[in-house]
C-alpha positions in Angstrom: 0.0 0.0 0.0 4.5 1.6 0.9 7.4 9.7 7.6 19.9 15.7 17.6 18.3 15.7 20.7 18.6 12.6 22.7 15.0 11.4 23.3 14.0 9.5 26.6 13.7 5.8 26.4 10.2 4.7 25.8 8.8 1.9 28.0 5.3 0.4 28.5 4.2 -2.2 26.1 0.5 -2.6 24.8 -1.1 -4.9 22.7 -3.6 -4.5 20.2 -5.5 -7.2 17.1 -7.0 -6.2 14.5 -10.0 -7.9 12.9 -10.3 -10.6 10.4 -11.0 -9.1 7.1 -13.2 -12.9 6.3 -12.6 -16.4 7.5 -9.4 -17.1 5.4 -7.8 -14.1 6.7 -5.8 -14.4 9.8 -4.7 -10.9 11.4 -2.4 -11.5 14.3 -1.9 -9.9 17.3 0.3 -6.5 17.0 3.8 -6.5 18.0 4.9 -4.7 21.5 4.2 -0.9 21.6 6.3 2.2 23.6 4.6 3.8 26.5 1.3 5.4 25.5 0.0 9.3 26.2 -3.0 10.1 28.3 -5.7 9.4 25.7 -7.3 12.8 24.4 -10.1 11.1 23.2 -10.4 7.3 22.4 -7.5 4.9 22.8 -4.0 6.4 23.9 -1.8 7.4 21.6 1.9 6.4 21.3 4.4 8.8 22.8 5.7 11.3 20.3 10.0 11.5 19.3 11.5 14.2 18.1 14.6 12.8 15.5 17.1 14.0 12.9 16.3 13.9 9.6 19.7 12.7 8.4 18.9 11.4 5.1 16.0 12.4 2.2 17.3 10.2 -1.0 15.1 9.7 -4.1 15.5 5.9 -4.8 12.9 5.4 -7.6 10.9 7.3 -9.9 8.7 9.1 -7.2 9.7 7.6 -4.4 12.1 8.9 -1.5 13.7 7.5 1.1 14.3 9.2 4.8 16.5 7.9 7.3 15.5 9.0 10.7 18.3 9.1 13.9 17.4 9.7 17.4 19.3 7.6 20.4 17.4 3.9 22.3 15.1 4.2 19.9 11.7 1.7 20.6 12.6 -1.7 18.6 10.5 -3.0 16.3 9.6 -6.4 13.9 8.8 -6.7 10.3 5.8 -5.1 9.2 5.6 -1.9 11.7 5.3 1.6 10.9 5.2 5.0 12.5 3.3 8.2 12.1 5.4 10.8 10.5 3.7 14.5 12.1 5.1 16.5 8.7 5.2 20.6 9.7 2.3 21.5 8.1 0.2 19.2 11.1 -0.9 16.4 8.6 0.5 13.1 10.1 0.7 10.3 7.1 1.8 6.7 8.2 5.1 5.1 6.6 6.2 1.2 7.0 9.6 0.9 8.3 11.9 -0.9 5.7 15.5 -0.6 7.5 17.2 -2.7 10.2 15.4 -3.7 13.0 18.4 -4.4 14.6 19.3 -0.4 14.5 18.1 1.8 17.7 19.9 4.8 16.7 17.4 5.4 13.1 14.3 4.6 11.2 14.4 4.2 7.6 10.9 5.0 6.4 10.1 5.2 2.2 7.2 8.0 0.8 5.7 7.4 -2.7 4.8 11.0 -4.2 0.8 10.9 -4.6 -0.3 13.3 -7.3 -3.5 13.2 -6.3 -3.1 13.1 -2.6 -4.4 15.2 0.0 -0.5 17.2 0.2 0.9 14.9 2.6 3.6 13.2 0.3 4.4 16.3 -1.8 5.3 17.7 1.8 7.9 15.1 2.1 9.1 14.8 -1.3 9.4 18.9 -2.0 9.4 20.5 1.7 11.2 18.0 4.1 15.4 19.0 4.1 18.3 16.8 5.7 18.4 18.8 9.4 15.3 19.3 9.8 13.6 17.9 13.4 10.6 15.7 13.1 7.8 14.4 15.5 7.3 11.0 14.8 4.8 8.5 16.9 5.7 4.7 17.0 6.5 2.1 15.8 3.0 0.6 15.9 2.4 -3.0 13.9 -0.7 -3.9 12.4 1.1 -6.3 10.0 3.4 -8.9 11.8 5.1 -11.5 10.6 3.5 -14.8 12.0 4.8 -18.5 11.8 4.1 -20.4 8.8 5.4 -23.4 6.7 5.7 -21.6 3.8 4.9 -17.7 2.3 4.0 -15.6 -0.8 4.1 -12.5 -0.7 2.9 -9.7 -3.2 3.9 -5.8 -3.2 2.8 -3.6 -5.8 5.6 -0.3 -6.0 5.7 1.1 -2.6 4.2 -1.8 -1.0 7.4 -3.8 -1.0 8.6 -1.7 1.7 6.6 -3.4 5.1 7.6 -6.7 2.8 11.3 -6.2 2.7 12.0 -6.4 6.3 10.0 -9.7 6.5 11.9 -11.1 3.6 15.4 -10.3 5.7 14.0 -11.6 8.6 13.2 -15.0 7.1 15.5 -18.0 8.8 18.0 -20.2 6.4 15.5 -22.6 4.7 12.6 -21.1 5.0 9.8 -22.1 1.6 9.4 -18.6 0.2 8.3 -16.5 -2.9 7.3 -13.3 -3.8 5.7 -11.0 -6.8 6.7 -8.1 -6.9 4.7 -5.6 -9.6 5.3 -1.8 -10.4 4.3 0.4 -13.5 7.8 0.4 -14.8 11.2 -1.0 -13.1 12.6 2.8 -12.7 9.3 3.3 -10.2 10.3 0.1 -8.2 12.0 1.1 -5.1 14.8 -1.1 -3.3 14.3 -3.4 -6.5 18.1 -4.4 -7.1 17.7 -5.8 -3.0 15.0 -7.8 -3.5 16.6 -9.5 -6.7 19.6 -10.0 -4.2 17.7 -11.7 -1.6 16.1 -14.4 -4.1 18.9 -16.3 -3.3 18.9 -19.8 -5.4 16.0 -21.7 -4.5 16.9 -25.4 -3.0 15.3 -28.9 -3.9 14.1 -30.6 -7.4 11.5 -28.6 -9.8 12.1 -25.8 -7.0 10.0 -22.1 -8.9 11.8 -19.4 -8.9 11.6 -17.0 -5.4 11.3 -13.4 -6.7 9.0 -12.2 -10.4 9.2 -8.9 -11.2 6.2 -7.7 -13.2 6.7 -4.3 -14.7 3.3 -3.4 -16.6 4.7 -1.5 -19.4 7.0 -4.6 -20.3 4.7 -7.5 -18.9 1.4 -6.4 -18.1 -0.8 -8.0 -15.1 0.8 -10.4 -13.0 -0.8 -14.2 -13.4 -1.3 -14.5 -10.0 -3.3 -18.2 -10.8 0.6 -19.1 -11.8 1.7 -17.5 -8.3 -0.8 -19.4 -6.2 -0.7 -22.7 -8.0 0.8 -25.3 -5.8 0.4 -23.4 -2.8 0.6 -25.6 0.6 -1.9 -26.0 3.2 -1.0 -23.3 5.6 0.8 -20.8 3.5 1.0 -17.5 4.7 0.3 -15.0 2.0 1.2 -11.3 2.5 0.1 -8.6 0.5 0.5 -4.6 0.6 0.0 -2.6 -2.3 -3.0 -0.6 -4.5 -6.8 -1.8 -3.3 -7.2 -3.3 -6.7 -4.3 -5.7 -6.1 -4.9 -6.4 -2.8 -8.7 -7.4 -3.4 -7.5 -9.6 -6.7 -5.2 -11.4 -4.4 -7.8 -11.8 -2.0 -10.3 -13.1 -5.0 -7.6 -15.4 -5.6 -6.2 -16.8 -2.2 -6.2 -20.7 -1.9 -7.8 -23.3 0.1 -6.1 -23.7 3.3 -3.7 -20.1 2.7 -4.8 -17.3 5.1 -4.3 -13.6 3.6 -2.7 -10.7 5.5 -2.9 -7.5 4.3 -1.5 -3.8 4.7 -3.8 -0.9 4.2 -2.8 2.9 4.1 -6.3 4.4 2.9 -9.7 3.8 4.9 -11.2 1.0 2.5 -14.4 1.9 0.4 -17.6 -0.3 -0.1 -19.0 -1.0 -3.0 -22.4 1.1 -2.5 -22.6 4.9 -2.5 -22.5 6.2 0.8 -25.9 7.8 2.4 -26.9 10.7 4.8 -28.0 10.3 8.2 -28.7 11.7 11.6 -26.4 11.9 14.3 -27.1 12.8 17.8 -24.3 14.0 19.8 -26.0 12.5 23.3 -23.9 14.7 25.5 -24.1 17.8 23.7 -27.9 17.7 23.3 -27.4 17.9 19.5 -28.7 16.5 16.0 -26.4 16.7 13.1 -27.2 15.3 9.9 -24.0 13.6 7.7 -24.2 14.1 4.5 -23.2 11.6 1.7 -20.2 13.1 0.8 -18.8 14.0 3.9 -17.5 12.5 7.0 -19.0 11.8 10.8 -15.6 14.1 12.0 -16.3 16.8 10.0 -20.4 17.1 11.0 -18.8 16.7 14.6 -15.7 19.5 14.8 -19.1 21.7 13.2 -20.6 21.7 16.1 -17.8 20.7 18.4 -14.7 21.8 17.0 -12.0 21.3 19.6 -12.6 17.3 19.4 -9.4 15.1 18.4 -8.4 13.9 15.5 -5.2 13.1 13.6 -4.9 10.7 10.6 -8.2 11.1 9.1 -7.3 7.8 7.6 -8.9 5.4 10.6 -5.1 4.0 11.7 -4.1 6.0 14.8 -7.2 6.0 16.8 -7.0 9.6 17.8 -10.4 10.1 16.6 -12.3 7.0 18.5 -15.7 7.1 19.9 -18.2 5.7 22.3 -21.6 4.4 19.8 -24.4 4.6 22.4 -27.0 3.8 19.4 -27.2 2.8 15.9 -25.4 0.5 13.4 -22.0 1.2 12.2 -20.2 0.8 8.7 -16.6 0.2 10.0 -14.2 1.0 7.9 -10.7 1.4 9.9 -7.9 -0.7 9.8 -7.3 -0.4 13.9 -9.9 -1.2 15.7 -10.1 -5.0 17.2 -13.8 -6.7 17.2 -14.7 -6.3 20.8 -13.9 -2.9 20.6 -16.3 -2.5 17.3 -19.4 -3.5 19.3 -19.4 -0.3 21.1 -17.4 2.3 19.8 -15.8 4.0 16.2 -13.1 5.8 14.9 -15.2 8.6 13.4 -13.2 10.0 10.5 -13.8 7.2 8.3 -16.6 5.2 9.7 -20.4 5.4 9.0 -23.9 4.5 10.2 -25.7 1.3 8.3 -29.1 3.0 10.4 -30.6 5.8 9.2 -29.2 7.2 12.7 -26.4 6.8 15.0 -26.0 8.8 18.2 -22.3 8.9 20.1 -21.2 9.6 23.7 -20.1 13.2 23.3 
């Protein structure tokens, strides 16, 4: 899908699990966090670092890479990221792709969106080697688990949660991955993956790594990927919602899917107004279709919390007294869905939802 003073050592650990996106897909438990902040409102939010920018190096077409320095930096596994808190205020979430290992820096990677919403042209054209950043993390939503055997599929900036794991991976282990881009130019870290293919052991053993550029090679045959596939493969994916949900169309019997989102997922229906009573505040807002339940709320109450906007750091989260909800975050855990939302991406399913506020 893939942001010097010497900082105080973060302690505390919490531990959060996401939600199984259907029965063959297995979400496991998040890795350790760093001490939390007072929640504002919701869950707590990680403690914020200030660190060096040391490093801003292009390293594909559109794509840079930021090396991050600080001292006892929190560890981290395979598949975490952090919240970047850019100058402007936005904060955009990054994978880390560098050396676990390493508690002096994070290495994070931006892909330039051209039609974003102005966070990554902030890093690409207004981030400078010096400057101090606030960053919040490492959080992982996307952990490596145990398996017999793994696929894995980036598309571009996806590789970059991916990479890590594929490091990480002990002598032996039954591996492959696709790995897709518009062209090889816009592929970052791609002469590093082709290194770690290594030569793959045993009689009629495939290939580990395919590279699919799509102006030499079109679509990647991901029916050629899967076939074979063993009972218990783990298959990882991060990359553009089209490839994610053709991998997911695609998974095999037996394989559980775990995927990395960086955009609030969309349903396949248009979305509808409704009524929202704000049981605390004595009010009735209506949400309109093309808007969100955070902005109808900072209306009328405008100093409540919020961050992301994207429904990953929980800043936003709230207590659903009435109503059903259309969640559509990539945070919260299923026990905490039956009573509560993060309200800058979720909706109502009723014609009405009222919140503790």
């Amino acid at each position: 899908m893939p942001r010097l003073r010497t900082v105080a050592l973060v302690a505390g650990a919490a531990l959060l699990t996401r939600r199984a996106l259907r029965r063959r897909v297995r979400v496991s438990p998040l890795w350790p966090l760093p001490a939390l902040d007072p929640p504002v409102s919701g869950r707590p939010r990680s403690r914020a670092l200030r660190l060096l920018l040391t490093s801003h190096e292009t390293v594909a077409d559109g794509v840079v890479r930021l090396r991050l320095e600080g001292g006892g930096l929190p560890r981290w596994e395979p598949g975490a990221h952090l919240d970047l808190v850019l100058p402007s205020g936005l904060v955009r979430q990054y994978s880390l792709c560098g050396d676990p290992q390493d508690t002096s820096s994070y290495t994070v990677a931006a892909r330039l969106v051209e039609d974003g919403r102005g966070g990554s042209r902030e890093v690409h054209e207004q981030l400078t080697e010096g400057m101090e950043l606030e960053v919040r993390g490492p959080r992982n939503r996307f952990p490596l688990a145990e398996a017999p055997a793994y696929v894995f599929v980036a598309g571009g900036i996806g590789i970059t949660p991916i990479l890590p794991m594929l490091r990480a991976l002990p002598e032996g282990t039954e591996w492959r991955l696709l790995y897709g881009g518009r062209t090889r130019a816009s592929m970052p870290f791609l002469e590093e993956v082709q290194g770690l293919a290594g030569t793959a052991a045993g009689p009629g053993a495939r290939e580990r790594v395919t590279v699919i550029a799509e102006d030499e090679d079109g679509r990647p045959d991901l029916a050629t990927l899967f076939a074979d596939t063993a009972e218990g493969t783990a298959v990882y994916c991060c990359g553009p919602e089209g490839l994610m949900a053709a991998v997911e169309e695609k998974l095999p019997a037996g394989a559980t899917l775990h995927l990395e989102r960086f955009a609030p997922r969309t349903t396949a229906g248009g979305d509808t107004e409704f009524e929202l009573e704000l049981r605390r505040s004595g009010r009735t807002l209506t949400v309109p279709a093309g808007s969100t339940v955070l902005a109808a709320v900072r209306g009328a109450l405008p100093d409540t919390a919020y961050s992301c906007e994207q429904g990953f750091c929980g800043t936003c989260q709230q207590r659903v007294l009435e109503g059903e909800v259309d969640h559509r975050d990539e945070l919260l855990t299923d026990a905490e869905r039956g009573d509560s939302m993060l309200i800058c991406v979720s909706r109502a399913r009723s014609d009405r939802l009222v919140l503790d506020m």
